[in-house]
N, C-alpha and C positions, 0 to 999 in steps of 0.2 A: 649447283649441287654442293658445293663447299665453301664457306668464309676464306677470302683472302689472309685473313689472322690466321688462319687455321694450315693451310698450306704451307706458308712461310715459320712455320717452328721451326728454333733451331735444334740441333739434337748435338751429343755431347762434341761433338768434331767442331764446332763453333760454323758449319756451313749451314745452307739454305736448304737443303735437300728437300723437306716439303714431306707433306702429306697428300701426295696424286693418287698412289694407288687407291687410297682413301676416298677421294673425291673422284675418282674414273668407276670404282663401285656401287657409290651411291649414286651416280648416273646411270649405271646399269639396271640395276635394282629397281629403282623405281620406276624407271620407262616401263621395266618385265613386270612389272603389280599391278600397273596403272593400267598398261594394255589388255592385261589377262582378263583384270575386272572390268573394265570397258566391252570387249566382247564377250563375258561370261555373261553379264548382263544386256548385253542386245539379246543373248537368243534366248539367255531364261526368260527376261521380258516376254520374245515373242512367245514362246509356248505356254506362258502363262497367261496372257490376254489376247493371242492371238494378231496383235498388231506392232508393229516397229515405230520406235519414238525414239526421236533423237535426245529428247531430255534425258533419258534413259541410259543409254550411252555416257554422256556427260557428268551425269551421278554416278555410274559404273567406275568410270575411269578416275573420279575423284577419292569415292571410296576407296580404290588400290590405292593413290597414294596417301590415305589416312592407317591403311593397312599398315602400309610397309613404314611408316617414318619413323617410329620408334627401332630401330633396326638395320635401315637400310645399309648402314656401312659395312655391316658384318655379317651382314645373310648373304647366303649362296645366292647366284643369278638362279638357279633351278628352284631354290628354297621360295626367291621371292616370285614364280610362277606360280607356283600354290600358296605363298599366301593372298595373292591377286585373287587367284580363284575362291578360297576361301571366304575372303572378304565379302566378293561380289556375293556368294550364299547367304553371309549374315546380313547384307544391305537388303536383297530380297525380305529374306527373313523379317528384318526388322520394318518392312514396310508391308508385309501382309499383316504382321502385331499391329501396327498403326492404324490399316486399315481396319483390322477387325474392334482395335479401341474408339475408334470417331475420332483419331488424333488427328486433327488439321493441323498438316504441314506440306504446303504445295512443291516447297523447293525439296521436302526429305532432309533437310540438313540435321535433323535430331536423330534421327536414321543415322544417315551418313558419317557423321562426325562423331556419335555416339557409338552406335554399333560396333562403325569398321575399326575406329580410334580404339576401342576398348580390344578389339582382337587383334 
């Protein structure tokens, strides 16, 4: 979750002191968007097809982390719950738009990376 350069900053005191709280957040963070939209999208899935798929899942959880990565250092852990959730809405979203245009895209990544990226 953090560049080793990035950690080892020094700051005016000429010590190592680091940037962890930094990098202990943006661990936090993203696990909390990534999981949110991993299960927000299992069960929007099911009720919207009526069946469970693991792919589905897999793009959930990817989309939380294209949700959250513009951010992740400085969002709340509660903040990035709902933007997890969020996401997973516009990954939906953007893949009933696809479906409805004949967009072939098996894996969603123009979905996924566009959509959630852009929210």
């Amino acid at each position: 979750p953090g560049s080793f350069n990035k950690i080892l900053i020094t700051y005016e005191t000429g010590t190592y002191n680091g940037q962890w709280s930094a990098v202990g957040r943006t661990a936090v963070t993203t696990t909390l968007a990534g999981c949110t939209a991993a299960l927000t999208t299992l069960f929007g899935k099911r009720l919207l097809s009526g069946h469970w798929n693991v792919t589905d899942v897999c793009n959930g959880l990817l989309g939380g982390f294209a949700a959250i990565t513009g951010g992740c250092s400085v969002v709340e852990p509660w903040a990035a719950i709902i933007c997890g959730f969020v996401g997973a809405l516009v990954l939906l979203g953007c893949n009933k738009l696809a479906e409805k245009l004949k967009y072939d895209d098996p894996l969603e990544a123009a979905q996924l990376h566009g959509g959630c990226g852009a929210w």
